[in-house]
ZAVEX-701433 format. One record per residue (C-alpha): y, z, x. Coordinates in steps of 0.05 Angstrom, whole numbers, padded with zeros to 5 digits, always signed. Example, Ala and Ser with C-alpha at 12.3 -4.5 7.8 and 13.67 -1.06 7.14 Angstrom:
residues 2
-00090+00156+00246-00021+00143+00273
END
This chain:
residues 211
+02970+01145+01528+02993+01191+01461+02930+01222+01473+02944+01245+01546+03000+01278+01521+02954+01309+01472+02908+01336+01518+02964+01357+01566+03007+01394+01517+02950+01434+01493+02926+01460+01569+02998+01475+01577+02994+01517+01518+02941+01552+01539+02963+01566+01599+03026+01594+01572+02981+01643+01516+02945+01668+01570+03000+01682+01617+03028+01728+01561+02967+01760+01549+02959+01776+01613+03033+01801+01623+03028+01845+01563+02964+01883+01568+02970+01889+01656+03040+01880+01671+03078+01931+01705+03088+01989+01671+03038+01989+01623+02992+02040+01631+02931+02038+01580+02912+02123+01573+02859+02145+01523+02874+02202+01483+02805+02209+01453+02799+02270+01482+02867+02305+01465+02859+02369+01430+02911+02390+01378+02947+02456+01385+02920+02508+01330+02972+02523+01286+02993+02596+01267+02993+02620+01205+03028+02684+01178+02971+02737+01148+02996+02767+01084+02927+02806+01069+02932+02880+01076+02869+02899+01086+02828+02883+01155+02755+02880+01161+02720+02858+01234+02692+02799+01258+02619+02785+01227+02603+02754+01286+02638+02810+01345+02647+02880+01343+02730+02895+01336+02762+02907+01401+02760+02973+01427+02829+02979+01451+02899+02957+01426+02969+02959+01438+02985+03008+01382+02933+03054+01392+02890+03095+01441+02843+03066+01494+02769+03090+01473+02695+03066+01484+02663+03025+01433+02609+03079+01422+02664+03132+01412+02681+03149+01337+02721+03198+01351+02809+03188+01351+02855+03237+01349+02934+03222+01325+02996+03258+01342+02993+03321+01290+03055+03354+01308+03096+03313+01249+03037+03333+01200+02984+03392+01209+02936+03362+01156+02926+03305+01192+02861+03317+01229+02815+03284+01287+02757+03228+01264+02705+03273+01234+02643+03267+01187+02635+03286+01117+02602+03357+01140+02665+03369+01173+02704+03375+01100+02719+03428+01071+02736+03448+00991+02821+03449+00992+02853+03513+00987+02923+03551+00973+02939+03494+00916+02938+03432+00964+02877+03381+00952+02836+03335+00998+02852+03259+01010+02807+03215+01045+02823+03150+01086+02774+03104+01113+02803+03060+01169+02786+03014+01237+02806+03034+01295+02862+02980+01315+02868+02959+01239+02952+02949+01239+02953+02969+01157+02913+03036+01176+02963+03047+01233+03027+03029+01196+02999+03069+01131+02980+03132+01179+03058+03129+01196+03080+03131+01134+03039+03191+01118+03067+03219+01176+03139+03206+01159+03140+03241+01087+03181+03299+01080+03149+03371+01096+03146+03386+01015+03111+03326+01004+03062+03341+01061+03044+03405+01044+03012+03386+00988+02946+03354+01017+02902+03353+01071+02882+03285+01101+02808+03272+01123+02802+03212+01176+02747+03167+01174+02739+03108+01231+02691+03055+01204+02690+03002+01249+02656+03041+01310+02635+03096+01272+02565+03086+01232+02556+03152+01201+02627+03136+01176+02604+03068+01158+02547+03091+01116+02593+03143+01081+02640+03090+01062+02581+03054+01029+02563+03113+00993+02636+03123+00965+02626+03047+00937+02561+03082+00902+02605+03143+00880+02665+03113+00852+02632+03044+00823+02679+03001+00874+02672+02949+00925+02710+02968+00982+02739+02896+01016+02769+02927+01083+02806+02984+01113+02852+03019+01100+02819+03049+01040+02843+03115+01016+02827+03168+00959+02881+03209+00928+02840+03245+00867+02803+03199+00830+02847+03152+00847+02836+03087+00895+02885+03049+00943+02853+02986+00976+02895+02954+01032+02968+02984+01045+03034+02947+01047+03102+02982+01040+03115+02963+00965+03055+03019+00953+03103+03081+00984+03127+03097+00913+03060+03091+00883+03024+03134+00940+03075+03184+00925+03066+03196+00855+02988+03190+00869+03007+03253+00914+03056+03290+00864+03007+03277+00806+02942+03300+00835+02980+03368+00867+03006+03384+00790+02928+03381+00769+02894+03439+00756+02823+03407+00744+02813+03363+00791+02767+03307+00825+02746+03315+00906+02696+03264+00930+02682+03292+00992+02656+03359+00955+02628+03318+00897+02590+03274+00965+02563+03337+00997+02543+03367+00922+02497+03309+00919+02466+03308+00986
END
């Protein structure tokens, strides 16, 4: 008879396991979703470098907000030059000619929709009349440009320097790789120290000398 019970009791118990089993995993409610396939959101990051250089694997976009529409195959740009006369089109080194009338030559190499070349070109732009008098500005595009491209491989050559990205400008025999605001002061003494010279450096003459 006690072992009735047993046997009883212990169906009962099951009985009871396997209505909570069954409660819990398909009772109402409960909706069993796999999220195998659930892709996390990228998350930004904040990009302190101040140079750019393109994609290794695409060629830069050939438009942005900041700056003029043009064709990939186009290396040629021109900027508003009312606010400074030196500032000239995209050209090529046979386009430069030896300064004159005190002022000296500065070169910038940059990529067309590069935000440090654009925010650096308005700087240049907003220096005082004085300051800009002193220099004329020779614009070289890089990222769409491949004469340009190959001339900025030859500067690495002439000055012993690996350029990283644009912007990358020449004021005398002096170098400036990337540009940020904190370099204003320095790019301004570059400029005040190079127009007191009476000997000095150009690389674009020194780079047609050689040719």
């Amino acid at each position: 008879m006690k072992k009735d019970y047993l046997i009883t009791g212990g169906l009962l118990l099951v009985v009871i396991l396997l209505g909570v089993f069954l409660y819990v995993n398909y009772g109402p409610g409960n909706n069993r979703v796999s999220y195998n396939n659930q892709e996390t959101p990228a998350t930004s990051e904040s990009d302190d470098n101040v140079t750019s250089t393109p994609s290794p694997d695409e060629t830069p976009a050939s438009t942005s907000t900041s700056t003029p529409t043009a064709t990939a195959d186009s290396g040629s740009e021109t900027y508003n030059n009312s606010d400074v006369p030196q500032l000239q089109s995209d050209i090529h080194l046979s386009d430069v000619k030896e300064a004159s009338n005190g002022t000296f030559n500065m070169y910038l190499f940059y990529g067309r929709g590069c935000p440090h070349c654009e925010e650096l070109i308005e700087f240049l732009q907003s220096l005082s009349d004085q300051e800009k008098a002193k220099f004329n500005l020779y614009t070289f595009e890089t990222w769409y440009d491949n004469e340009n491209k190959a001339l900025m491989e030859d500067v690495e050559v002439e000055l012993n320097v690996n350029i990283g990205g644009v912007p990358f400008f020449i004021i005398g025999d002096q170098t400036f790789s990337g540009y940020g605001t904190s370099m204003n002061d320095d790019i301004i003494a570059a400029i005040d120290a190079e127009y007191a010279k009476t000997d000095r450096y150009d690389l674009g003459m020194s780079l047609l000398q050689n040719q």
